[in-house]
Structures are given as structure tokens and as C-alpha cells.
MIPAZA-836784 format. One record per atom (N, C-alpha, C): y negated, z, x negated; residue in one letter. Coordinates in steps of 0.1 Angstrom, whole numbers, plus 2048, in hexadecimal, padded with zeros to 3 digits. Layout:
! residues N
YZXA...
This chain:
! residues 292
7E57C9919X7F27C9913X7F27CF905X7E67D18FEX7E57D98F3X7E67D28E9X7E97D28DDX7EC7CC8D1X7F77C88CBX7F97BD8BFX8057BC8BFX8067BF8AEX80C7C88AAX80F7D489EX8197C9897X8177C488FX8217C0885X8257C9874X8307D2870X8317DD86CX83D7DB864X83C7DB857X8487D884AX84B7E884BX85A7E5844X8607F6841X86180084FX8637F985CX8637FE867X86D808868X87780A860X88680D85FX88481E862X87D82085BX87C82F859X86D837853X86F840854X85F84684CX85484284FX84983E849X83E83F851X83D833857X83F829856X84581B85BX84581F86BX85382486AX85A82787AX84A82F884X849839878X840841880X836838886X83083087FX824827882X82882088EX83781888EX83C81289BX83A81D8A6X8418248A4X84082A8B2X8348308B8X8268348AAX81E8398B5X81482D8B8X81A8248B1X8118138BBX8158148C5X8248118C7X82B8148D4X82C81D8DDX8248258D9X8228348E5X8168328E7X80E8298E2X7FD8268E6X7FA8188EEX8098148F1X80A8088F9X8097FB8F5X8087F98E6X80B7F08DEX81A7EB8DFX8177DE8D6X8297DA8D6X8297D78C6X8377D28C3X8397D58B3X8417CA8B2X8407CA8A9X84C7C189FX84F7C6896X8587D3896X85F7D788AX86A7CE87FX8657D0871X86C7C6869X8727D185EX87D7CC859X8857D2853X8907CC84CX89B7D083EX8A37CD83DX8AF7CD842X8AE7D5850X8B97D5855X8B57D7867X8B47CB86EX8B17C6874X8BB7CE883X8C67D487FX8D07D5889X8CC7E988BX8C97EE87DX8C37FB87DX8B87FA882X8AC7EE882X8A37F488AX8A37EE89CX8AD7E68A0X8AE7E48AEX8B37F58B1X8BF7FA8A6X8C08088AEX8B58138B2X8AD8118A8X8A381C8AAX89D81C8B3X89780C8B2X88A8098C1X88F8018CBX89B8048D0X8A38018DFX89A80A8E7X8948168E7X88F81F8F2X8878188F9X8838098F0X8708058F5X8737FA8F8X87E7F18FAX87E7E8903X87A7DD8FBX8737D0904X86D7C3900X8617CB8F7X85E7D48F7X84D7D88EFX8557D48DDX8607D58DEX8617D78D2X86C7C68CBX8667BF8BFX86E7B68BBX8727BA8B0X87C7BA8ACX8887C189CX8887B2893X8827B1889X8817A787EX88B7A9872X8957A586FX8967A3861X88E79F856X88D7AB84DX8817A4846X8807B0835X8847A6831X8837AD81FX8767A4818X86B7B1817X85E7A9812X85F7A3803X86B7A57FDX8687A47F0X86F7917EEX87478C7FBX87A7817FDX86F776805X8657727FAX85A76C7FEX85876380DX86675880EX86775181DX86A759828X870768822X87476B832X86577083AX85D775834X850776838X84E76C844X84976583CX847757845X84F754850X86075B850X86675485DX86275F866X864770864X85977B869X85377986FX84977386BX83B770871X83E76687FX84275A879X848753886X84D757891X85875F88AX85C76589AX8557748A0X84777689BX84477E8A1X8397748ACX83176A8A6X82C7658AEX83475C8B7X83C7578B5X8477508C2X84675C8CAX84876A8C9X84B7718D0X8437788DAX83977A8D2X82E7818D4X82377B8D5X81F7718D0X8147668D1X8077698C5X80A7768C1X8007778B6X8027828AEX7F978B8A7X7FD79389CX7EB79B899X7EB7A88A0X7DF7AC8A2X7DD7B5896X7E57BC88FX7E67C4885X7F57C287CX7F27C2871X7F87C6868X7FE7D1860X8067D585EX80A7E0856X8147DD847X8127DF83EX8177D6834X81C7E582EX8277EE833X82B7F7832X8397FD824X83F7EF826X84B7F081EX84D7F0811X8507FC80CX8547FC7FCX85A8067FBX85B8087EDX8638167E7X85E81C7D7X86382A7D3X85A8307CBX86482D7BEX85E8267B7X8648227A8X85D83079DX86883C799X85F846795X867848787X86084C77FX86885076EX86084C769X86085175BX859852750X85884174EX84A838744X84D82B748X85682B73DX85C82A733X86282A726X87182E72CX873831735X88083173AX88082A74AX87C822747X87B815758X87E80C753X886807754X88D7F474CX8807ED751X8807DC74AX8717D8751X8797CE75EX88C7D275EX88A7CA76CX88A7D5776X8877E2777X8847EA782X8747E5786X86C7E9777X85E7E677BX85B7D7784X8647C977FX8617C178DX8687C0795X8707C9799X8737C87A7X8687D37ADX8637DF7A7X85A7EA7ADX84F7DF7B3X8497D57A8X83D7CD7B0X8437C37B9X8537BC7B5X8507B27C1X8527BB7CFX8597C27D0X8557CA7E4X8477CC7E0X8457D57DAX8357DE7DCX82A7D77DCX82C7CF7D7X81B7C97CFX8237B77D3X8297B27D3X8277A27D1X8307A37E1X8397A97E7X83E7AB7F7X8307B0800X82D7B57FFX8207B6804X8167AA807X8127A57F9X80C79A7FBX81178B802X82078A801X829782806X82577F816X82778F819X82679182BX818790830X80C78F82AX7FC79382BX7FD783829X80377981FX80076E822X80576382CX80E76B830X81676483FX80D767847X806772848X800775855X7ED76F859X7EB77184CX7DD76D84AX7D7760852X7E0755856X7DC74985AX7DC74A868X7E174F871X7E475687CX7D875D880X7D4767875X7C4771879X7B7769878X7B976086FX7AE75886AX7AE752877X7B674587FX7B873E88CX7B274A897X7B7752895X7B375E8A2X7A476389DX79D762892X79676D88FX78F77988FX7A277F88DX7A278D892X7A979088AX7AD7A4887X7B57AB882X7B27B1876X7BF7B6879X7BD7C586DX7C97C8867X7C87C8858X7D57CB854X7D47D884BX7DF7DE84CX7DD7EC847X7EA7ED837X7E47EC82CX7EB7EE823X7EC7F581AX7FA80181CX80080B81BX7FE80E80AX7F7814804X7F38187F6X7F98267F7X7F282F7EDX7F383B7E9X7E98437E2X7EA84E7E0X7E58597D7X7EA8527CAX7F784B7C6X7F78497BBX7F08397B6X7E88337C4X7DE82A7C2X7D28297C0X7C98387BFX7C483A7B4X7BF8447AAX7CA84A7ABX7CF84F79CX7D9852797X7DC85678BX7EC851784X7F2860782X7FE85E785X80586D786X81286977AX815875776X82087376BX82E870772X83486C767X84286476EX83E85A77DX835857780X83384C785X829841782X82B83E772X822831772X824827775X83082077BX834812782X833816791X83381F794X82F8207A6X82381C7AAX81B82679CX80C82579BX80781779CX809811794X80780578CX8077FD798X8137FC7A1X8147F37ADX8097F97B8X8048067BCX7FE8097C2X7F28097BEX7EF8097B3X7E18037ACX7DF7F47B1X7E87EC7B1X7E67DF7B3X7E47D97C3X7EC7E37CAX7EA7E17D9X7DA7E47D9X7D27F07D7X7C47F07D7X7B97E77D3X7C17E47C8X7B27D97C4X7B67CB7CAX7C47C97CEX7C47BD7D4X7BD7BA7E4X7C17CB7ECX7B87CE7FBX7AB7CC7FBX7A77D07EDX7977D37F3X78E7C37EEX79A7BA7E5X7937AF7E8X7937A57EFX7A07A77F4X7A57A0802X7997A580EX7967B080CX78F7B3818X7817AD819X77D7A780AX76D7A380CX77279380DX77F79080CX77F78180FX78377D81FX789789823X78B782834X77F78983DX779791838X77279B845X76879184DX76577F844X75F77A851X76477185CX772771857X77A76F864X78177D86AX77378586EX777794874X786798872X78F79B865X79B7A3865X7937AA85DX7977B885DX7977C4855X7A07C584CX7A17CC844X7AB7D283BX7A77E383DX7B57E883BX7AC7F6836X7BB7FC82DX7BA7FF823X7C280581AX7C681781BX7D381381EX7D7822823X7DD82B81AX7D7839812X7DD83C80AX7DE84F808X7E984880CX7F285E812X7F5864804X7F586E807X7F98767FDX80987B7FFX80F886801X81788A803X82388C811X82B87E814X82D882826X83E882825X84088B830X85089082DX858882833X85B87B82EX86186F82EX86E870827X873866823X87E86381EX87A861809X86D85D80CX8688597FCX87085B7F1X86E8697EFX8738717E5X8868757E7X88A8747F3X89A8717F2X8A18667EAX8AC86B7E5X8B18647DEX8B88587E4X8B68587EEX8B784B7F7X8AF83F7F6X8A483F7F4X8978397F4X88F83B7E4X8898477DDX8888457D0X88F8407C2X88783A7BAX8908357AFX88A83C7A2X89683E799X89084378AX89483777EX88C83E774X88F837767X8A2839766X8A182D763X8B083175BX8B683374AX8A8832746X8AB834732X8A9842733X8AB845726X8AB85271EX8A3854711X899858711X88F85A707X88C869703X89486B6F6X8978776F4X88487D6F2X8808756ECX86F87E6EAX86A8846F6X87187F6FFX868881709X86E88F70EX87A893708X87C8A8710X8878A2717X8858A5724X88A8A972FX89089B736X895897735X89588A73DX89088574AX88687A74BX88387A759X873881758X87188E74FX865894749X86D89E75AX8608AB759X8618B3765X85B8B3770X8538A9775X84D8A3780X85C89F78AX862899785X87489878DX8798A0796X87A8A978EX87F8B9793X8748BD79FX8658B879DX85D8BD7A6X85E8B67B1X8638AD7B0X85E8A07BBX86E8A27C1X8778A67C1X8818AD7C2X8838B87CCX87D8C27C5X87C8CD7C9X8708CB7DAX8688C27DBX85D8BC7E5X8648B67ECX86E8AE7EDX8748A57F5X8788AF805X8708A480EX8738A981DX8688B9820X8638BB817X85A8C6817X8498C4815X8488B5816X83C8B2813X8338B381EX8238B5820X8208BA829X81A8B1833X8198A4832X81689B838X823899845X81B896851X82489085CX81E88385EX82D87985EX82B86D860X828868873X82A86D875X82886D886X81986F888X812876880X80087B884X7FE86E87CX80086986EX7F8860869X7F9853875X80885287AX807847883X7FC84388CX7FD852895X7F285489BX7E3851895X7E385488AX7D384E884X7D4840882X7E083887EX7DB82D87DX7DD82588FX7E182B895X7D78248A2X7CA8238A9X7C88308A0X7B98398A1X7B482A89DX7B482988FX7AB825887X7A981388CX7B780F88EX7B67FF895X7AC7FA89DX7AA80689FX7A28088AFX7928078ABX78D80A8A2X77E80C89FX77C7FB89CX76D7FD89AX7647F5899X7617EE88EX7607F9884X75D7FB875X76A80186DX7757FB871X77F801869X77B80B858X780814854X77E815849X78480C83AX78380A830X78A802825X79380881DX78E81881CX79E820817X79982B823X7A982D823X7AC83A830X7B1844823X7AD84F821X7B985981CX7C186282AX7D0861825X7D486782FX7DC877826X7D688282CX7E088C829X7D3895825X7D48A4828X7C78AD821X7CD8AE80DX7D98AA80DX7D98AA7FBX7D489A7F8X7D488F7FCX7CE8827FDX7BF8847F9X7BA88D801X7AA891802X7A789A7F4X7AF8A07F2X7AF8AC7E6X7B28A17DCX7BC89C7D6X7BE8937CCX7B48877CDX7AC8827D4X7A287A7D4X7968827D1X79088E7D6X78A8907D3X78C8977C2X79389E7BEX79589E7B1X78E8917A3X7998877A7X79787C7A3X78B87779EX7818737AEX77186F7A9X7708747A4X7718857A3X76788C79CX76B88978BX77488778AX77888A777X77387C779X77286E77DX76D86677BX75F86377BX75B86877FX74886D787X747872774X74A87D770X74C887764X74A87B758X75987475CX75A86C74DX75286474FX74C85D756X743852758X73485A751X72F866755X72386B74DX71F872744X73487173FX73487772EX73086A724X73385D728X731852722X728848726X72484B72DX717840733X70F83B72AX70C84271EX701838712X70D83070DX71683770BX72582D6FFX727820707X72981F716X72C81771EX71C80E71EX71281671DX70780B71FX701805715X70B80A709X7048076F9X7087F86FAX7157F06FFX71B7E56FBX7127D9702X7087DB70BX6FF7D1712X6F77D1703X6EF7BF708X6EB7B56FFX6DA7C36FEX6D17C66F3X6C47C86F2X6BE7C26FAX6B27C5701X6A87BC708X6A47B36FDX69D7B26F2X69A7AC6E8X6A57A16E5X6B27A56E6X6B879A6E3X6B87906EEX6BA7946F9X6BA78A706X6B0784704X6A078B703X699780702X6987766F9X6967766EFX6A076F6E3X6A97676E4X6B17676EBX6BB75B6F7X6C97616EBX6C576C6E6X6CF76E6DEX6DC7746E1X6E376A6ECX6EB76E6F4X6FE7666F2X70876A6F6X71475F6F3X70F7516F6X707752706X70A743707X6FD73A701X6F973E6F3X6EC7386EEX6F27366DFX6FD73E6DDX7027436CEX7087316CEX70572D6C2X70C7206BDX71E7216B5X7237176BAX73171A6B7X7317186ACX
């Protein structure tokens, strides 16, 4: 009977994509979404394989009822996809700080919302895998996107510790992070900008805007192949803990190490100057010996 795909942001983009190539690999789904009536339209082709959830992750109980009715339905929950968010992009100095928390509660605290609905379920089963949707700008920081970043920074270091606390009740994690895919992202349907005006800064918005713009719907990633890989990947033994998806994913990662590899062995004495002397350790001449 195959697996049973539980998938936020099913609505559209790579979300959708991911539903359907579960569903073309003989999987069944529980697509979840804000709009519950849009996604019965989409995935009518597939019959019972498919259950349509209302479900806005940033609304911490609905999680929880989600979840419920995927196991009433389904009886369990073999994989995760914690898919749903949107790109909070502009200069930070023109982002109000209530854009910055709504960017974390979908991205970073809706995420965790849904991973803790489901977690009690995988632990009972001692099984699963959940796959959480990061980025290229999770780990490294691109201009006019330091609050995207920032939430995509946080989905990482929260996955990869999540991953050493469940992996001995056999669930995986593996952190999934694309580079550039022709989605809806960067439409003005789905992206959000700063709304102030900071004359220092030139141009408004800075010129990354205009690029990310001018990219929209032309980016080189297909969401339909990455689908395809993450059934690939479900499927292994040894899941990986980050996936890069996209040949610019692989380029911009590998970049990355390297200036960090760099900065790490321009400063290695400055960074190792701040450890205690051997002489003083032995000496016990250490904080927890120092008298208050």
C-alpha cells in the first residue's frame, strides 16, 4: 500500500509537486493547506489516495486537529513534509518587526507546530522521516534577504538537532535545501517586501529586487524532479541530513565552505588564543576555582 505522505503548503509549488510524485509512486497523501476547497480541486484525479486538510501552520491547534484526521483516516503518518511558508525579502531596516514575526511564525515556529503534532505518532510507530524544507538562504545570507535568512537559518539548526534527538526511535530528518525553482516564490502573489523607505540605502528595496524580478518563473530548478527525489530519498536506508537540491544549490554550497574553510585558517591562532594556558589549568586556575 506504500506510504502515507503527510505535506504542508500542498497548494501549489513544490509542495504540490512533492504530492503528486508520492502519488505517482503509489503513495497516498494528505495534502494540507489554507484552502482546503483549492486543494480537493487539484487532487480529485487521485481519488481516496488523496485526504485535503485545512491547515494554516502558523495556527498552532490546527496542527494537532491535522494530524488527527490524518490518522482517523489513514491510520498513521510515514513521512513528513513540513513544506509551507513564504519569502519575507527587503532590506532588514525597511521590514517592520511585525513582518519579521509573522516570517518566523509560518517558517520557523509553523513548522515546529506541525513536527510536534506528529512526533508522538512516529515515536509509537518507531518509524519515519520528516523532510524540512530549508534553503540556499539556510546557509548563507544573501542581500535583501536577512529575515528569510534568519528563519531559514533557524529551520537548520533546529533539524539537525531534532535529528540526534529522535534518530533512536528510527525517524530521520533530512533538511531539504533548493536553490533556485520556478515556483510561484518570487511572484508577487506569494513574495513579500519591506515596506519603509531608507533613503541611505539608494534604490529602494537595494537592486537584488529588480533581480529577483527579473528571475521570477525563469529559475532553473523543476519542482516535479525534486519531487521525484524526495521519494528517492524516503526510500534509502541512511537517509542523508541535508539534501542540496538544484546544480546552483551545489555551486552556492560549495562556494560557501570554501570562504568558510578560508576564514576559519586566516584566524585559527586569534580563535585559539582565547583557551585557558596549559599552566593555568594546571594551576586550577580556571572560572570554576576563581573565588567570588
Amino acid at each position: 500500500m506504500g506510504k502515507i505522505w503527510f505535506i504542508t503548503g500542498a497548494g501549489r509549488g513544490i509542495g504540490m509537486a512533492i504530492a503528486r510524485s508520492a502519488l505517482e509512486a503509489g503513495h497516498r497523501v494528505v495534502a494540507t493547506g489554507r484552502n482546503a476547497a483549492d486543494l480537493a480541486a487539484t487532487f480529485a484525479p487521485y481519488g481516496d489516495k488523496v485526504l485535503c486538510v485545512h491547515l494554516d501552520v502558523a495556527q498552532e491547534p490546527q496542527s494537532a486537529v491535522a494530524v488527527a484526521r490524518a490518522v482517523d483516516h489513514f491510520g498513521r503518518i510515514d513521512v513528513l513534509v513540513n513544506n509551507a511558508g513564504y519569502g519575507q525579502l527587503g532590506l532588514f531596516e525597511e521590514v517592520p518587526s511585525t513582518a519579521v514575526d509573522q516570517q518566523f511564525q509560518t517558517n520557523v515556529f509553523g513548522l515546529m507546530h506541525v513536527t510536534r503534532a506528529v512526533l508522538p505518532l512516529m515515536r509509537r510507530q518507531r518509524s519515519g522521516h520528516i523532510f524540512n524544507l530549508a534553503s540556499i538562504g539556510g546557509f548563507m545570507g544573501f542581500e535583501s534577504s536577512s529575515v528569510y535568512c534568519a528563519a531559514k537559518f533557524a529551520v537548520e539548526g533546529f533539524s539537525e538537532s531534532l535529528a540526534l534527538e529522535v534518530e533512536r526511535f528510527g525517524i530521520h530528518v533530512t533538511i531539504v535545501e533548493p536553490g533556485f525553482f520556478r515556483t510561484d516564490f518570487l511572484d508577487a502573489s506569494s513574495v513579500r517586501y519591506g515596506s519603509g523607505r531608507i533613503g541611505d540605502y539608494g534604490d529602494p528595496q537595494g537592486p537584488p529586487r529588480a533581480d529577483y524580478e527579473t528571475y521570477n518563473h525563469r529559475q532553473p530548478g523543476d519542482p516535479a524532479r525534486l519531487g521525484r527525489v524526495l521519494v528517492q530519498v524516503a526510500e534509502l536506508a541512511r537517509p542523508p541530513l541535508h539534501l542540496l537540491a538544484g546544480s546552483d544549490a551545489v555551486a552556492y554550497a560549495n562556494s560557501a565552505v570554501e570562504r568558510r574553510q578560508a576564514e576559519i585558517a586566516a584566524h585559527a591562532a586569534l580563535s585559539a588564543s582565547t583557551d585557558f594556558l596549559p599552566d593555568e589549568v594546571e594551576a586550577g586556575n580556571d572560572a570554576s576555582s576563581t573565588p567570588c
